[in-house]
Biotite code that builds the C-alpha atoms (Angstrom):
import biotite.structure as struc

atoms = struc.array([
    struc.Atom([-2.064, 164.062, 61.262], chain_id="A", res_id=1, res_name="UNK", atom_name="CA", element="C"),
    struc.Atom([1.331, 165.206, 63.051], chain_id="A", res_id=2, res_name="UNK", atom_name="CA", element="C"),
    struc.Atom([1.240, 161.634, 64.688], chain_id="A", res_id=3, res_name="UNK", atom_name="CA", element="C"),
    struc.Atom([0.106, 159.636, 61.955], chain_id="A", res_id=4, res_name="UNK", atom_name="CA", element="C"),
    struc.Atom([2.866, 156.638, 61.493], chain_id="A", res_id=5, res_name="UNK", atom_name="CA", element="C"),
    struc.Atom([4.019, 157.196, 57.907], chain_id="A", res_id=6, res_name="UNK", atom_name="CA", element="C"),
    struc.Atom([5.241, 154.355, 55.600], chain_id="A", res_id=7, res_name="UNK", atom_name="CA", element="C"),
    struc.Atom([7.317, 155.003, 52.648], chain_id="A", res_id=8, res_name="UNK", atom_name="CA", element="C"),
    struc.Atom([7.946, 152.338, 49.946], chain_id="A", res_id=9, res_name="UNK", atom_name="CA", element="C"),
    struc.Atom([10.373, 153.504, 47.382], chain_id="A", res_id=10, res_name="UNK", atom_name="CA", element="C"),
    struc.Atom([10.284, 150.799, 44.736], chain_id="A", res_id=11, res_name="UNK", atom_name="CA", element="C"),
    struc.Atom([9.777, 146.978, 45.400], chain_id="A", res_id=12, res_name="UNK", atom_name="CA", element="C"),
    struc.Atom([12.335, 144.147, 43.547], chain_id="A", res_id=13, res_name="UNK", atom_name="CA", element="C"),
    struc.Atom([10.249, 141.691, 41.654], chain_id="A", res_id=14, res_name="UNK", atom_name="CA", element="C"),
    struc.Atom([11.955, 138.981, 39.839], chain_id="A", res_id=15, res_name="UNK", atom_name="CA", element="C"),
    struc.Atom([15.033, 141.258, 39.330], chain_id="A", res_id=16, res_name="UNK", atom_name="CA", element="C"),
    struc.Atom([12.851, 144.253, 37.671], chain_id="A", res_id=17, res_name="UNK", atom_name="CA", element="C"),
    struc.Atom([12.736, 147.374, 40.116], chain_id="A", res_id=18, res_name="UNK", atom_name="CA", element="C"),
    struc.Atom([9.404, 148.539, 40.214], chain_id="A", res_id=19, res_name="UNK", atom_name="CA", element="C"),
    struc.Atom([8.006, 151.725, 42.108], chain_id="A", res_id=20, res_name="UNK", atom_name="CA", element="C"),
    struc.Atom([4.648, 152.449, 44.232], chain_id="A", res_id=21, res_name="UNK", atom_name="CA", element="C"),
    struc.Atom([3.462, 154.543, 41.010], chain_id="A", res_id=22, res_name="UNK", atom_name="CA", element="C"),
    struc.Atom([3.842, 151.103, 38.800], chain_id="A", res_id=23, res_name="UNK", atom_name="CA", element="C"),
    struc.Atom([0.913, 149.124, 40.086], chain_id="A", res_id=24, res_name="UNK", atom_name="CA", element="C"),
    struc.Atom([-2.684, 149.809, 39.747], chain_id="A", res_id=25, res_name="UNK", atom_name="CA", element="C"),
    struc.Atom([-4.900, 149.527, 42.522], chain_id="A", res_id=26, res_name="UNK", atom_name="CA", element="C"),
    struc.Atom([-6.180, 145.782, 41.222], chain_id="A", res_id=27, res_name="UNK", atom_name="CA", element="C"),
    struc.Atom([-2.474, 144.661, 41.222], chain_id="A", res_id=28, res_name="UNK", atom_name="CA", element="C"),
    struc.Atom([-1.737, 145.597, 45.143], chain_id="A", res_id=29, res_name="UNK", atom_name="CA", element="C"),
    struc.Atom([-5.104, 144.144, 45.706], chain_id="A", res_id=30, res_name="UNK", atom_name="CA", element="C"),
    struc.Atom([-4.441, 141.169, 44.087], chain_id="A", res_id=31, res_name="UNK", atom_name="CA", element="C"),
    struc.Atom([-1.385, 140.645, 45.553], chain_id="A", res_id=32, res_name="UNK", atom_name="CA", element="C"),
    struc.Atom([-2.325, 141.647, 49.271], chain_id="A", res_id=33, res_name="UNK", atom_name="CA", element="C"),
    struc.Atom([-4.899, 139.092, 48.814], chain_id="A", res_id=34, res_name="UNK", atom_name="CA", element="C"),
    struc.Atom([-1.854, 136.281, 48.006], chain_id="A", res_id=35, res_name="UNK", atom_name="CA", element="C"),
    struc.Atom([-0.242, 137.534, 51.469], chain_id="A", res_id=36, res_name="UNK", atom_name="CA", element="C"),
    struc.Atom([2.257, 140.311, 49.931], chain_id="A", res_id=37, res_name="UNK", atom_name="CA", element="C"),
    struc.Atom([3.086, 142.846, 53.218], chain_id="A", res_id=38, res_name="UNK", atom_name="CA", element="C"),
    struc.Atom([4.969, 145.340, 50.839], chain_id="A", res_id=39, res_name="UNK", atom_name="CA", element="C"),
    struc.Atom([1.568, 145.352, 48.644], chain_id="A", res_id=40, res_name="UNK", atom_name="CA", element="C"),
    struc.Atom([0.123, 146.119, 51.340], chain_id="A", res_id=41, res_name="UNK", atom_name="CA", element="C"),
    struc.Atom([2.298, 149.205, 52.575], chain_id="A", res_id=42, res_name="UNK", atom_name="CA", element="C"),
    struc.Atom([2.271, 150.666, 49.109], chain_id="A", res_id=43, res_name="UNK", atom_name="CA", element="C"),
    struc.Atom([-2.249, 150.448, 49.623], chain_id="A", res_id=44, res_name="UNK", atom_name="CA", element="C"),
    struc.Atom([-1.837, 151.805, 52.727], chain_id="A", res_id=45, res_name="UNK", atom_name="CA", element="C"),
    struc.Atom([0.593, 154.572, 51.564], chain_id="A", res_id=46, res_name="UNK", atom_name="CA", element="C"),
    struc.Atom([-1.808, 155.577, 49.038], chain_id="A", res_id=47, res_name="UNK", atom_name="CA", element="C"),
    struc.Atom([-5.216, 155.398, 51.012], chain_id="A", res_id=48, res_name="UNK", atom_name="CA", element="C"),
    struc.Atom([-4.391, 156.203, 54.805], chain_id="A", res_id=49, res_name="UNK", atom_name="CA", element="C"),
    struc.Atom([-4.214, 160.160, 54.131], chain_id="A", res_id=50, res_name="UNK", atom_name="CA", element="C"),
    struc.Atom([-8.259, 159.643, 52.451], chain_id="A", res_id=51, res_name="UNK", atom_name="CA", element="C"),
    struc.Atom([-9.384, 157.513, 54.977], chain_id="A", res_id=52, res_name="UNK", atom_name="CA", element="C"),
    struc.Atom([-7.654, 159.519, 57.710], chain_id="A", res_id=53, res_name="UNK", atom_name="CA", element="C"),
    struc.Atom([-9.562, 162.495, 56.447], chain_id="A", res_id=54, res_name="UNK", atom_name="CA", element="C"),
    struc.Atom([-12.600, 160.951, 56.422], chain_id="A", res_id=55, res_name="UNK", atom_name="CA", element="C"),
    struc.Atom([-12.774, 159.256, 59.814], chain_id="A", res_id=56, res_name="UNK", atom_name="CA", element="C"),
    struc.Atom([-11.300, 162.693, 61.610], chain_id="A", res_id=57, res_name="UNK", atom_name="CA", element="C"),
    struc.Atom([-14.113, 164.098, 59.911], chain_id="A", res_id=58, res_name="UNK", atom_name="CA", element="C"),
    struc.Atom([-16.543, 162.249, 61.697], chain_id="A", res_id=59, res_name="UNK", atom_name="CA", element="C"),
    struc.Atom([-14.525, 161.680, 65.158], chain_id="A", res_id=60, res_name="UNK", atom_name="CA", element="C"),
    struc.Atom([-13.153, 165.751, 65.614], chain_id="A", res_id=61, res_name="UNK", atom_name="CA", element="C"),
    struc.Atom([-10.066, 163.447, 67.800], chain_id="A", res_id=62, res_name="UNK", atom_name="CA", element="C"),
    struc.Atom([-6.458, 162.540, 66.160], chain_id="A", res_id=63, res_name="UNK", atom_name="CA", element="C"),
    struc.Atom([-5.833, 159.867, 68.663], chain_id="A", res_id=64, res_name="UNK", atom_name="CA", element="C"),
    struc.Atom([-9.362, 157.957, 68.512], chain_id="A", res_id=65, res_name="UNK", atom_name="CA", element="C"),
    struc.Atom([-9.105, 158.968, 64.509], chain_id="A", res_id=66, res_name="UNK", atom_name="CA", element="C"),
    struc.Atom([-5.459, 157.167, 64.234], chain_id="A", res_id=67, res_name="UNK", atom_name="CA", element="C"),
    struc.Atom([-6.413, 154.000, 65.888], chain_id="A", res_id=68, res_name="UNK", atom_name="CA", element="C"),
    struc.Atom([-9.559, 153.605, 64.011], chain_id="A", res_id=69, res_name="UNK", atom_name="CA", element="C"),
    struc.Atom([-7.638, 153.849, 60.586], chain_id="A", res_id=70, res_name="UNK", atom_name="CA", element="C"),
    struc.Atom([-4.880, 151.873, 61.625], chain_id="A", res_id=71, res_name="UNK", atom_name="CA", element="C"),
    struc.Atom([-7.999, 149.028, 62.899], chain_id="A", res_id=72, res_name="UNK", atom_name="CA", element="C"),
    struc.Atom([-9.798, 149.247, 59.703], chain_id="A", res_id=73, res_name="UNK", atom_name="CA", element="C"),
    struc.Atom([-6.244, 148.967, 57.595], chain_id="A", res_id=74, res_name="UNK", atom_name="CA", element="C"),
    struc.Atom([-5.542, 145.996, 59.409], chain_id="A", res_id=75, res_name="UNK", atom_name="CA", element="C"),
    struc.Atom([-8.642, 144.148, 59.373], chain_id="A", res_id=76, res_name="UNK", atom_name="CA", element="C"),
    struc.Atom([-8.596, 145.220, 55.570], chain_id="A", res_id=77, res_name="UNK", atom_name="CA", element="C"),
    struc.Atom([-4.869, 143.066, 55.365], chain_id="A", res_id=78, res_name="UNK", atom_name="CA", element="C"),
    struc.Atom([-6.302, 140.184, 57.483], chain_id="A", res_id=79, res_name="UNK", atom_name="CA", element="C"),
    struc.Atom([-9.545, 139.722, 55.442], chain_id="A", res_id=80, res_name="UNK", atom_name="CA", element="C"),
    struc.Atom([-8.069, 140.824, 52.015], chain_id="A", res_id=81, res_name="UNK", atom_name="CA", element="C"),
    struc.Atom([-7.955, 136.824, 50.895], chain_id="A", res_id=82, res_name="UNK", atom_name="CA", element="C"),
    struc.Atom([-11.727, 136.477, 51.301], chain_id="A", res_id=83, res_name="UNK", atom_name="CA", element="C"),
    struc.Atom([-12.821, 139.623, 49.247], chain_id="A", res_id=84, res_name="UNK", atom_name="CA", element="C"),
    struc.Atom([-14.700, 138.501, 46.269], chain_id="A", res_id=85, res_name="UNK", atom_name="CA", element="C"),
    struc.Atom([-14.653, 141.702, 43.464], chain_id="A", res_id=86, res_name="UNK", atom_name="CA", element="C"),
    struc.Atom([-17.928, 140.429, 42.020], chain_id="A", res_id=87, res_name="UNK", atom_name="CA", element="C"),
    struc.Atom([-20.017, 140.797, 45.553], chain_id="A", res_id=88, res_name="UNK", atom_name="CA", element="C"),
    struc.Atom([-17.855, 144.624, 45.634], chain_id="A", res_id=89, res_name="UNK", atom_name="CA", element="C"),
])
C-alpha cells in the first residue's frame, strides 16, 4: 500500500464548533455524504480504504489493479450515496 493516495482530515469546522474524524459515528458521515458533504466523505474514506484495500489485494495479489479498484468502488460509493436506503441495507 506504498502507493495508496492517503487523505488526512484533522478536524472539520461546523457551525463554529471544531469537530475531529473521531467525533462522528459512521451513520453521521453517512448521512451527511448522502446530503453531498466531500469532507464526510474523506473522513469515510480515511477510515475504510485501509479494510477495503486489504480485502480487494487479497483477492487481486496486484497493488496497481488493487488501488484502482478501491478508489472505483469509493467513488461510485460517493456518487450513489444519496440513493442508499438503510432499510433495504
Amino acid at each position: 500500500m506504498e502507493n495508496a493516495i492517503k487523505i488526512k482530515v484533522e478536524h472539520l469546522d461546523i457551525g463554529g464548533v471544531i469537530m475531529t474524524s473521531e467525533h462522528f459515528t459512521d451513520e453521521d458521515l453517512i448521512i451527511n455524504i448522502q446530503n453531498g458533504s466531500i469532507e464526510h466523505f474523506e473522513i469515510f474514506y480515511e477510515r475504510y480504504f485501509p479494510f477495503v484495500y486489504k480485502i480487494v489485494y487479497s483477492m487481486l495479489k496486484n497493488e496497481s489493479d488493487t488501488l484502482d479498484l478501491c478508489h472505483d468502488l469509493f467513488i461510485e460509493y460517493y456518487e450513489k450515496a444519496g440513493s442508499f436506503q438503510q432499510h433495504k441495507g
